[in-house]
The first five atom37 places (N, CA, C, CB, O) and aatype in JSON, in Angstrom:
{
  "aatype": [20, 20, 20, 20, 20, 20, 20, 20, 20, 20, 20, 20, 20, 20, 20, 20, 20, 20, 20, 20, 20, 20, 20, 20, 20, 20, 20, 20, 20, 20, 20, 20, 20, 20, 20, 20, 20, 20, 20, 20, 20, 20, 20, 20, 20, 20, 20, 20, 20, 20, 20, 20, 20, 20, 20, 20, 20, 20, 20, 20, 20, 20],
  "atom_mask": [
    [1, 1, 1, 1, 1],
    [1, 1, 1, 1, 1],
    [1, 1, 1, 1, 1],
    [1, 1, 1, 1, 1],
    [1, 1, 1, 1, 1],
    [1, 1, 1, 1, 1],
    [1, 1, 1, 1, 1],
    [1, 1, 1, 1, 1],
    [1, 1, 1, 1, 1],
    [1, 1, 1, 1, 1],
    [1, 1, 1, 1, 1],
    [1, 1, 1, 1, 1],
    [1, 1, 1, 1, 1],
    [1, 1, 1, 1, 1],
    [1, 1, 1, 1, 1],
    [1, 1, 1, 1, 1],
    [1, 1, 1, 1, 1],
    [1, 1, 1, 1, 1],
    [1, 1, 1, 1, 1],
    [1, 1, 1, 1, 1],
    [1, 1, 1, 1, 1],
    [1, 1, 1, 1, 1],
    [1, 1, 1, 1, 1],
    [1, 1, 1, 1, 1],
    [1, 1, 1, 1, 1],
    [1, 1, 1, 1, 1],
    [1, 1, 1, 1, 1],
    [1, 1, 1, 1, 1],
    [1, 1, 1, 1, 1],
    [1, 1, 1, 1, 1],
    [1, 1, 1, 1, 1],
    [1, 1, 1, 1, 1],
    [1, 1, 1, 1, 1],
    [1, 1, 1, 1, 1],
    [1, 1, 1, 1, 1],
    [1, 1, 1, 1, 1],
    [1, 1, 1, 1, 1],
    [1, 1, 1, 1, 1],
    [1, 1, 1, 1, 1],
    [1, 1, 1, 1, 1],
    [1, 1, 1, 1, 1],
    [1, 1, 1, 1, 1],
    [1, 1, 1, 1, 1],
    [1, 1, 1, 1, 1],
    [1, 1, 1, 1, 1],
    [1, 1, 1, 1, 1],
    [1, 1, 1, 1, 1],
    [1, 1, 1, 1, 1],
    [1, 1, 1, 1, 1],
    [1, 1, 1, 1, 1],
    [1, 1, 1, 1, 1],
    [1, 1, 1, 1, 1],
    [1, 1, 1, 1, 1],
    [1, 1, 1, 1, 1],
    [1, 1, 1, 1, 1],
    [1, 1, 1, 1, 1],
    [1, 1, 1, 1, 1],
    [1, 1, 1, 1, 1],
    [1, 1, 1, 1, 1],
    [1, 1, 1, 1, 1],
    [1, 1, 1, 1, 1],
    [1, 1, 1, 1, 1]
  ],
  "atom_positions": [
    [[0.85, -1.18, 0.0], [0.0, 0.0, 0.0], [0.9, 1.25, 0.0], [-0.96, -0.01, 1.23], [1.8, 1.43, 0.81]],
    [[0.59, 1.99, -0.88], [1.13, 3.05, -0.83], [1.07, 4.36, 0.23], [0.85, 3.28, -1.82], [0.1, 4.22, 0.97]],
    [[1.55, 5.12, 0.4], [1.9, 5.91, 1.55], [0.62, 7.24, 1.24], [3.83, 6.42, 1.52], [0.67, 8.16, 2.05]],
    [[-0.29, 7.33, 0.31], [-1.63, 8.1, -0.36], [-2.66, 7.09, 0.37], [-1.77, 8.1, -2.38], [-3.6, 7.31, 1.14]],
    [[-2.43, 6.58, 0.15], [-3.81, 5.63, 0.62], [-3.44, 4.96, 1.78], [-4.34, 4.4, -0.49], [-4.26, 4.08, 2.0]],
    [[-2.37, 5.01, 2.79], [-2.31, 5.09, 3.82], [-3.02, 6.16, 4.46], [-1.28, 5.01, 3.98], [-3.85, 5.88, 5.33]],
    [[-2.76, 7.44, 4.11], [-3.21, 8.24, 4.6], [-4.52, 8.81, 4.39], [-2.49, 8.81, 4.54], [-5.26, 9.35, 5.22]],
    [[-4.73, 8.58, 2.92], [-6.2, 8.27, 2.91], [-7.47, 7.68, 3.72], [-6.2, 7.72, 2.18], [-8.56, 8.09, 4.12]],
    [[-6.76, 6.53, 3.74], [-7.33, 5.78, 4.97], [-7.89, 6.0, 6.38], [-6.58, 5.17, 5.23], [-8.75, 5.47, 7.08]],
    [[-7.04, 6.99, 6.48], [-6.69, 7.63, 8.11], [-8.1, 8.93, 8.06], [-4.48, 8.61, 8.27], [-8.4, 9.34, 9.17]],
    [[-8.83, 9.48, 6.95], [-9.71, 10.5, 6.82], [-11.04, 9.7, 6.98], [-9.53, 11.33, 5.45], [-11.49, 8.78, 6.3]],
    [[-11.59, 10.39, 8.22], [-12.95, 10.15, 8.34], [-13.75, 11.36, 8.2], [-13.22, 9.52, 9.55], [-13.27, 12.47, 8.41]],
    [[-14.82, 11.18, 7.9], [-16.12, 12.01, 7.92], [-16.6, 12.17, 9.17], [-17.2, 11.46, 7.15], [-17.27, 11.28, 9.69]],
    [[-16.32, 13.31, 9.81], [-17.45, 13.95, 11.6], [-17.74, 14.88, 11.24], [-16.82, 14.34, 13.31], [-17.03, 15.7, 10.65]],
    [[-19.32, 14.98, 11.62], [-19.16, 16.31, 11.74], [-19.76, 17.07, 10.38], [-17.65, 16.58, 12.0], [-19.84, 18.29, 10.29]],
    [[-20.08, 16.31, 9.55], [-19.78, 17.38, 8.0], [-18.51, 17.43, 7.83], [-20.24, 19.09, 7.99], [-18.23, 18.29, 6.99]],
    [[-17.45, 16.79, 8.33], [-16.4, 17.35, 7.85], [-15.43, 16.14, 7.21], [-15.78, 18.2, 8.98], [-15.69, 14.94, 7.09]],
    [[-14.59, 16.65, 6.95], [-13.15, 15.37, 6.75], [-12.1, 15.31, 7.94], [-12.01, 15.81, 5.25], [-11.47, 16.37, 7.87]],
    [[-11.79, 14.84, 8.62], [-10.81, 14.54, 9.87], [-10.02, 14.02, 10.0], [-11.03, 14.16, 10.67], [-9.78, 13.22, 9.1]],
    [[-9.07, 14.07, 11.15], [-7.76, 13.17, 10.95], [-7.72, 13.03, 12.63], [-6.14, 14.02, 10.01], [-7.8, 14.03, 13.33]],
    [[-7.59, 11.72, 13.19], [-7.41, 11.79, 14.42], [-6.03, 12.3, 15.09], [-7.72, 10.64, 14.77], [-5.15, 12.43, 14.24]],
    [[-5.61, 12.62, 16.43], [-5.01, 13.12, 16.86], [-3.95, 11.75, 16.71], [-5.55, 13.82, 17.97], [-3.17, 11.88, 15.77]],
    [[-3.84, 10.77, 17.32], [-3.02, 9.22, 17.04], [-2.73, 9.21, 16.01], [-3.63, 7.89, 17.17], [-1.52, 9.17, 15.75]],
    [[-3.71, 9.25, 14.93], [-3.02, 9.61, 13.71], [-1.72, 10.01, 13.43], [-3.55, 10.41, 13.27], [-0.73, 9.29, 13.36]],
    [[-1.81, 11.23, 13.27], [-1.41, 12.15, 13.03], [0.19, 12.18, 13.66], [-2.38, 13.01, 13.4], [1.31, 12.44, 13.22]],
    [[-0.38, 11.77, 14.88], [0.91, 11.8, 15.8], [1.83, 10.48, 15.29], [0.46, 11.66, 17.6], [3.05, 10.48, 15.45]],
    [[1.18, 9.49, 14.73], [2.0, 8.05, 14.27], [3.09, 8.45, 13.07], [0.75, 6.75, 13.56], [4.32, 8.36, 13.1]],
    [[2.04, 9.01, 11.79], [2.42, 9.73, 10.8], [3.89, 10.63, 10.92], [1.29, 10.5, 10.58], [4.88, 10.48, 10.22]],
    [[3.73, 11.44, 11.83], [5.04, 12.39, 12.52], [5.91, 11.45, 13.5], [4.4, 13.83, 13.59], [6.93, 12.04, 13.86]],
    [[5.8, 10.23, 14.0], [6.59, 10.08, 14.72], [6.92, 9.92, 16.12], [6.91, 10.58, 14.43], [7.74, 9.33, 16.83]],
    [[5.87, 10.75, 16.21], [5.62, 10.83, 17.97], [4.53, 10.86, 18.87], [6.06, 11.87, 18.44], [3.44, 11.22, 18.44]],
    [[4.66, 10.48, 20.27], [3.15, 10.5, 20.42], [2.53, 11.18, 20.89], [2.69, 9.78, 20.84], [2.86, 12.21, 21.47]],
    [[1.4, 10.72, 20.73], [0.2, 11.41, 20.66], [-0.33, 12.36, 21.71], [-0.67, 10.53, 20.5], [-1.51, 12.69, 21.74]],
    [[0.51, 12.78, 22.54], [0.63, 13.36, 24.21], [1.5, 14.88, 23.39], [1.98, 11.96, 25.78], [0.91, 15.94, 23.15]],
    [[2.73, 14.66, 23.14], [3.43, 15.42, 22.13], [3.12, 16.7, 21.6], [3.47, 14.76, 21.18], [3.33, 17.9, 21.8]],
    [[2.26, 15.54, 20.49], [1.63, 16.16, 19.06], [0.84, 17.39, 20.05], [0.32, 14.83, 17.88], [1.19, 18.57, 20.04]],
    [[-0.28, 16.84, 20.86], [-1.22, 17.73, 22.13], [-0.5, 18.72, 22.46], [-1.57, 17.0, 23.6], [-0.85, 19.89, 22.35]],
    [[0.75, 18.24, 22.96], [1.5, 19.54, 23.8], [2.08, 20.39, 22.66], [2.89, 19.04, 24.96], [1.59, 21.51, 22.78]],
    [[2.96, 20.34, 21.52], [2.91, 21.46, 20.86], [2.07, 22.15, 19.96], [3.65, 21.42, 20.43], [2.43, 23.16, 19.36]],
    [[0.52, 21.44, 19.82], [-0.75, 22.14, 19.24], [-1.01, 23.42, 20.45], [-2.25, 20.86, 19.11], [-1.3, 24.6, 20.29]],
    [[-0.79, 22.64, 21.61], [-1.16, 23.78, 22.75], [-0.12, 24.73, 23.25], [-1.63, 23.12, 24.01], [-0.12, 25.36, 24.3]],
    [[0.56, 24.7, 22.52], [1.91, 25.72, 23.2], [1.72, 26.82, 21.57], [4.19, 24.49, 23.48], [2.04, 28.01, 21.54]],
    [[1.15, 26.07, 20.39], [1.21, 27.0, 19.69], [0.06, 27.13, 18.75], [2.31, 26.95, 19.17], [0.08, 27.01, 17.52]],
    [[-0.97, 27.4, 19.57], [-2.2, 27.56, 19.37], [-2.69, 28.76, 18.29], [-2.68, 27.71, 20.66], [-3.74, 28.88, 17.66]],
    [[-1.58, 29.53, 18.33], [-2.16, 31.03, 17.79], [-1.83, 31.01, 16.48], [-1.52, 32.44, 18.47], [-2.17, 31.88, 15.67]],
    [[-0.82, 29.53, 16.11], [-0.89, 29.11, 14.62], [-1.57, 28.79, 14.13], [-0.39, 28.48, 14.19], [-1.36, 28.81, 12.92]],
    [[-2.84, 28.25, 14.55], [-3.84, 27.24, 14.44], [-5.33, 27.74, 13.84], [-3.98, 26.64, 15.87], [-6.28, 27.43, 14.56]],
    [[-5.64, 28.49, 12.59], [-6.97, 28.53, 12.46], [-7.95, 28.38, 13.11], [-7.2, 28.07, 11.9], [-8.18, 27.22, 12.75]],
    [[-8.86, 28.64, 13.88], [-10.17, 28.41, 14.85], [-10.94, 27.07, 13.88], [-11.39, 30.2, 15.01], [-11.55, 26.27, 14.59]],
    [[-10.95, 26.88, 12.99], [-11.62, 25.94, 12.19], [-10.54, 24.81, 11.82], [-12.26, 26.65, 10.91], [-10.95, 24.0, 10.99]],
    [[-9.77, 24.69, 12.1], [-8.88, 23.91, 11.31], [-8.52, 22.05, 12.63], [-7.1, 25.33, 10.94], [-7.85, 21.07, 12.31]],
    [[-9.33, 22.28, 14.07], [-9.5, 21.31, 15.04], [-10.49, 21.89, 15.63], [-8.41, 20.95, 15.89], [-10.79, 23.07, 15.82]],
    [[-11.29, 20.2, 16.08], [-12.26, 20.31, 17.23], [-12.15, 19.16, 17.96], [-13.68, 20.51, 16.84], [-11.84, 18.08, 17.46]],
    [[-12.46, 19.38, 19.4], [-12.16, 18.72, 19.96], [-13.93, 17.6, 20.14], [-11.33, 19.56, 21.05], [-15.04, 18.13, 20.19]],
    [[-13.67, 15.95, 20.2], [-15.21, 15.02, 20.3], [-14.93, 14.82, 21.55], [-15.58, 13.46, 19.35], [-13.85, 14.86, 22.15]],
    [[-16.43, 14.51, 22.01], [-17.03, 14.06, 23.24], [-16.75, 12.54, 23.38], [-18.58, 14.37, 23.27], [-16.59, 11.85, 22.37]],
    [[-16.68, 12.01, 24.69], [-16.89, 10.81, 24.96], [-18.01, 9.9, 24.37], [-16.95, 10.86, 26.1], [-18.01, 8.8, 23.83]],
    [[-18.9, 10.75, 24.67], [-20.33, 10.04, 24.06], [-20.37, 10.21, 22.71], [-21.74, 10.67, 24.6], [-21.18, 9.42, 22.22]],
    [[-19.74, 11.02, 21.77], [-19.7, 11.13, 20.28], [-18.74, 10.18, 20.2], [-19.36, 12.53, 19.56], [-19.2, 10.17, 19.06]],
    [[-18.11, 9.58, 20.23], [-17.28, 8.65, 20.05], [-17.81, 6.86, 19.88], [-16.43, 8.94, 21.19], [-17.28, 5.91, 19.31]],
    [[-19.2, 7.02, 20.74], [-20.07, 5.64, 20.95], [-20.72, 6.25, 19.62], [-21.2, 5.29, 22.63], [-20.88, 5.54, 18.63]],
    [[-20.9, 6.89, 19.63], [-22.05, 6.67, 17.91], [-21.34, 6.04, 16.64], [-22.62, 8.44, 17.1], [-21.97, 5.89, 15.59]]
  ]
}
């Protein structure tokens, strides 16, 4: 499998939207997923208001 449709793979639909989980993401880069969290939050003001949202526990059972 190619490294497109690896990542392809990894895009779900929430929301109306297209997504990428945080594990993801963090596998993809290398590191984990605690990490990835801590420098989204140290540099937040890079970050588009639309571009993450954070799901509920209970959105997660659906």
């Amino acid at each position: 499998m190619d490294q497109l449709q690896i990542i392809q793979n990894r895009i779900y639909e929430f929301r109306g939207q297209k997504v990428m989980l945080d594990h993801d993401l963090a596998e993809m880069y290398g590191v984990q997923t605690k990490v990835l969290n801590q420098a989204v939050k140290r540099n937040i003001e890079r970050f588009p208001s639309d571009v993450m949202f954070q799901i509920s526990s209970e959105e997660t059972q659906d």
